[in-house]
N, C-alpha and C positions, 0 to 999 in steps of 0.2 A: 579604745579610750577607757580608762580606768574610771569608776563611778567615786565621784568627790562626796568627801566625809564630810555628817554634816548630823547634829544633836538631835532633830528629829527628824526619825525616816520618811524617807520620800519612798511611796508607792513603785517606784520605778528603778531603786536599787538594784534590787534581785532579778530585773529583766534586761531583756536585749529592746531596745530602745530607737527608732529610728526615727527623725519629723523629716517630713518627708515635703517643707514647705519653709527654707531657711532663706532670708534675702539678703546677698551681697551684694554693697556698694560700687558704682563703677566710675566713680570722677572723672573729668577729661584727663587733669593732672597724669594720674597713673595710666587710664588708658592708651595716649597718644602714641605711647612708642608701638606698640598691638598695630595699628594700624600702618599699612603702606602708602605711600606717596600716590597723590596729593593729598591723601585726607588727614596723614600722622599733622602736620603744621596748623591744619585746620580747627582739626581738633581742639590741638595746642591752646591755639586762643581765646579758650572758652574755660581754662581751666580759674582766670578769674572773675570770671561773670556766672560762675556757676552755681545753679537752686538746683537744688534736691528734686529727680526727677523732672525740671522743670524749667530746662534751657532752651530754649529758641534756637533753633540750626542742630545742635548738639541731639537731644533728644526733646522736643517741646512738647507741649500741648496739655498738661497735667497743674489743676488748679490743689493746692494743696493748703491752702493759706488757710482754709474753714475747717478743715479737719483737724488741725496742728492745734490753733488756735483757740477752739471747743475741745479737745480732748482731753478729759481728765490726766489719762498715761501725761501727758504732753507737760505738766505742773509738778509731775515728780521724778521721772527719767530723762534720764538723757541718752541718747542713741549712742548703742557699742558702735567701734569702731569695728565691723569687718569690710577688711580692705585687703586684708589676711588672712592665710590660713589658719596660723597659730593663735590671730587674737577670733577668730572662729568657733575654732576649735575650744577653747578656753570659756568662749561665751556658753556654747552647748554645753561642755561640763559641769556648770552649773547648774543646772535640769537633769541633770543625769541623761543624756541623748549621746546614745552609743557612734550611731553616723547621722551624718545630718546633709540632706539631698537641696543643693545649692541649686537657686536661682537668682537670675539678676534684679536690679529694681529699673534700670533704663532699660535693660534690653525686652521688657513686658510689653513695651512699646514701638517695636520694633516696624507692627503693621502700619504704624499711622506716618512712616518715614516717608518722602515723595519720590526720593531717589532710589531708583532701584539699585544703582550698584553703592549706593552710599548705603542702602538696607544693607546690602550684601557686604560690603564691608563693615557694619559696625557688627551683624552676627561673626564673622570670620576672629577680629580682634578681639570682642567678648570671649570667643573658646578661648583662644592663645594667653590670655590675660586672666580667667578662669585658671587652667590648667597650669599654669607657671607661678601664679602667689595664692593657691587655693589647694589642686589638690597634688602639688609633687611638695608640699609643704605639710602634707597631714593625710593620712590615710583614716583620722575618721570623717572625711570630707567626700564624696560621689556627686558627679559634677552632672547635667543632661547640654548635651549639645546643641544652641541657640541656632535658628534658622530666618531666614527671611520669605515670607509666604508667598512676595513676588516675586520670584523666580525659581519655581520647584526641581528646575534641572540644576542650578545655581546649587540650593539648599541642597540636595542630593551629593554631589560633590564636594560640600561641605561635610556633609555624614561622614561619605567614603575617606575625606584627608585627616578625620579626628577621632576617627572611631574606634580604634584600636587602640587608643589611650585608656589603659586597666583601670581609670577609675572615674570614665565615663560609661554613665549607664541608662541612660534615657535621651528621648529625644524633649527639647523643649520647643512647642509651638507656641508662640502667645496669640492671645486673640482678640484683644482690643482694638478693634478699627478695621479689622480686617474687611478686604474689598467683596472677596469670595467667601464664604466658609466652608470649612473644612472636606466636605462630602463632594466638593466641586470636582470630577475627572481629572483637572488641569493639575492635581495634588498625587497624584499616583507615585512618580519617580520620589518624592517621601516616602513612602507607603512602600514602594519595592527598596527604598535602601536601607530602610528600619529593618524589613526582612530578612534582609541578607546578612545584617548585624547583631540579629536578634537583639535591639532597643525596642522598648515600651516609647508609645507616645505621652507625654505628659502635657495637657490641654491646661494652659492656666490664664487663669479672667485675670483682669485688670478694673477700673472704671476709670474710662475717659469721654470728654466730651467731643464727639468726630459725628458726623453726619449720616457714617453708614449706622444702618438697624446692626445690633439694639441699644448703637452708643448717642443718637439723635433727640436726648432730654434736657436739651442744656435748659430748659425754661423750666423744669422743675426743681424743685428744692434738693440740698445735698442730701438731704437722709433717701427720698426717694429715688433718686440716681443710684446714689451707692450700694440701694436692697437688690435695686432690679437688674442695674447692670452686671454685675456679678453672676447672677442666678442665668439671667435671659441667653448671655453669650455662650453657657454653654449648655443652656438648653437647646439652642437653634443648632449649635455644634453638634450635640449628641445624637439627636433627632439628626441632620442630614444625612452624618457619616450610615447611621445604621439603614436611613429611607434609600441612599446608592449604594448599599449592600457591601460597604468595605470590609464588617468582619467576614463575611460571607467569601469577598476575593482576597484578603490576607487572612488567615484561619488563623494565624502563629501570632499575631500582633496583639498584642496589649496595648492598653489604652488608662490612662487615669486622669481624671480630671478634680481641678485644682481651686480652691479658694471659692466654693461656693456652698460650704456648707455639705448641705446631707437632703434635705428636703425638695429639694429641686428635682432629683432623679424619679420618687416614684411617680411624681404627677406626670413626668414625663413618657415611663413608663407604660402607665396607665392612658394615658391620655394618645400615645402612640399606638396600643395595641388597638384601640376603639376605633381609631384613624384606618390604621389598616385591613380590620373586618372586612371596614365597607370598600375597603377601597387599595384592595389587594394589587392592584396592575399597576401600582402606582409604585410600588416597590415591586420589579419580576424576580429580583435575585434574589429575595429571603425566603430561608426555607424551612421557619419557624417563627413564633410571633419574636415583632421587636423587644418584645419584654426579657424575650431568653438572652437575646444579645446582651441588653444592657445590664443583665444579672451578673454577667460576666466583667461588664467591665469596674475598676479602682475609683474611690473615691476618696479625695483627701477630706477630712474629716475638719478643719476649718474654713471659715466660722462655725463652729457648733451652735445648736439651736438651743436655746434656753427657759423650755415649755417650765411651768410655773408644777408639775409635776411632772419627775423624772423617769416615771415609768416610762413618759411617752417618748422619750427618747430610744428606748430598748421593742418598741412596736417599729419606732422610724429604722432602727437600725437591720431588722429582720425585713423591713418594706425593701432594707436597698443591699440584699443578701450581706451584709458588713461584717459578720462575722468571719468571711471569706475575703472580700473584697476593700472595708473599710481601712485608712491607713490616716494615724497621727499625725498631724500635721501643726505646727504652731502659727508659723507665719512670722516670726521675729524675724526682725525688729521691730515690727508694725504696732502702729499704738493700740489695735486691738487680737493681739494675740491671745491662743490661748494658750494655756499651761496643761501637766499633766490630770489636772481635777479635772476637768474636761471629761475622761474616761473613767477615770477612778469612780466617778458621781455616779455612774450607769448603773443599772439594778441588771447586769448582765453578770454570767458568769468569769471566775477567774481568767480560763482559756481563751475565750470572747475577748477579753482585755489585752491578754499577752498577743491573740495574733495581730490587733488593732494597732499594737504600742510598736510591733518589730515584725511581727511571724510572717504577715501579708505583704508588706513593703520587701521583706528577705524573698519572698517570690518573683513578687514583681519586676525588682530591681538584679535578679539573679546573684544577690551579694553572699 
């Protein structure tokens, strides 16, 4: 993608540029034909009863009416349409973002489905509908592979039928509602198919209100939901995978997780290595502290924290090795994304920026 001209330079001209956290639209409308019988009809019917993340049968469960509503962004923007590759593509070029790593905004929701094979089919059509108006429509577009968490031989076989598409590069797990989390054994046949395809897993929070931990806050307020639930799902996440020793049995597997910020990991870190000290047998397969693990694993870098002194951002950033690991992320179209200033603001050095902005994601993602 060619960097768009513009009177005052943007920071991010002169680099390779990738957010590594872009949300496409997926209406019934366009979705329906993605899908096979019985569900393409079913679909269908939803395509005029349809809210934004927030259809009953189609994808329900997502109160969005307080956020929209209170949101400054929400009184002076109006949502791009991607529903496209091209009008995508075009949206990023404004930011100067060289590729930009696509996820869905219904399919984040995937766990809280009740059907298993309706899970299973609406991850199946999400790719097909992905990869046909997204990325055979634009190569600065890298799509990750949407799975459903109940049924991991299912999702496995999903890998296996999309994976060799050149410009899928990740696997996407979402984890809002989820029954199990991630570290569960019953998750392996992921874990061996990411392997055999060398895809990175990409762990991305959502906030919903669902009953299982840690989405069970529907009685507290929306600011307090939306801090914790975010942070919490992939703390409990990160923490499992590493206490059932998954880097330990897939060595090769990368891991990034998504939309919680930066500060969530050292406490984790921290807080896991203490855990283990005392209490070693309780994880028998690591064979170093949890903290080395998670030094290794990606972090997408939205929401950024926004300490009232910027230094402490460049202390947070070396807490969660991010000079290696951290990876720009915006989160558009979401009314709190952030922009390139984000990075730019750090009192780190220039290299520190460039691998943040491209260098780390270009690993990651093998692009």
């Amino acid at each position: 993608m060619a960097k768009s001209e513009s009177n005052s330079k943007s920071p991010l001209e002169d680099v390779f540029v990738v957010d590594n956290d872009v949300h496409i639209e997926e209406p019934p409308g366009l979705m329906a034909k993605y899908f096979e019988p019985p569900y393409d009809d079913a679909v269908r019917r939803y395509e005029k009863s349809y809210r934004y993340r927030d259809t009953p049968g189609y994808m329900p469960g997502m109160k969005l009416g307080d956020i929209f509503r209170n949101s400054p962004a929400s009184k002076h923007a109006k949502r791009p349409d991607l529903t496209n590759g091209e009008n995508t593509e075009r949206e990023l070029k404004k930011y100067h973002v060289d590729i930009g790593v696509l996820f869905g905004e219904n399919a984040l929701k995937i766990p809280i489905l009740q059907s298993v094979e309706y899970a299973n089919a609406f991850a199946s059509a999400y790719n097909d509908y992905l990869i046909d108006r997204f990325l055979d429509q634009s190569d600065a577009l890298i799509g990750a592979i949407a799975v459903a968490p109940h049924d991991p031989h299912a999702a496995a076989e999903e890998i296996d039928r999309v994976a060799n598409e050149k410009q899928m590069k990740a696997i996407f797990l979402p984890i809002g509602g989820l029954d199990r989390t991630y570290g569960h054994s019953t998750y392996r046949p992921i874990w061996e198919a990411a392997t055999e395809h060398s895809l990175p897993i990409a762990f991305h929070s959502v906030g919903v209100d669902f009953p299982e931990f840690p989405f069970n806050m529907h009685k507290l307020p929306y600011l307090t939901r939306h801090t914790l639930a975010h942070e919490l799902s992939l703390v409990v996440n990160c923490m499992h995978i590493v206490n059932e020793g998954i880097p330990v049995l897939y060595p090769e597997l990368k891991f990034v997780f998504l939309e919680a910020g930066l500060s969530w990991m050292p406490m984790t870190a921290y807080r896991l290595d203490r855990e283990y000290m005392q209490h070693r047998e309780q994880a028998p397969l690591l064979e170093k502290r949890p903290s080395e693990y998670i030094d290794e694993f990606y972090i997408g870098t939205h929401p950024i924290e926004v300490p009232e002194n910027p230094s402490e951002l460049a202390v947070l950033l070396e807490q969660v090795n991010g000079e290696e690991t951290a990876v720009f992320a915006t989160d558009i179209p979401h009314h709190d994304w952030d922009d390139a200033g984000a990075i730019q603001s750090m009192p780190i050095s220039k290299e520190a920026k460039e691998n943040i902005w491209g260098l780390n994601a270009k690993k990651l993602y093998s692009i």
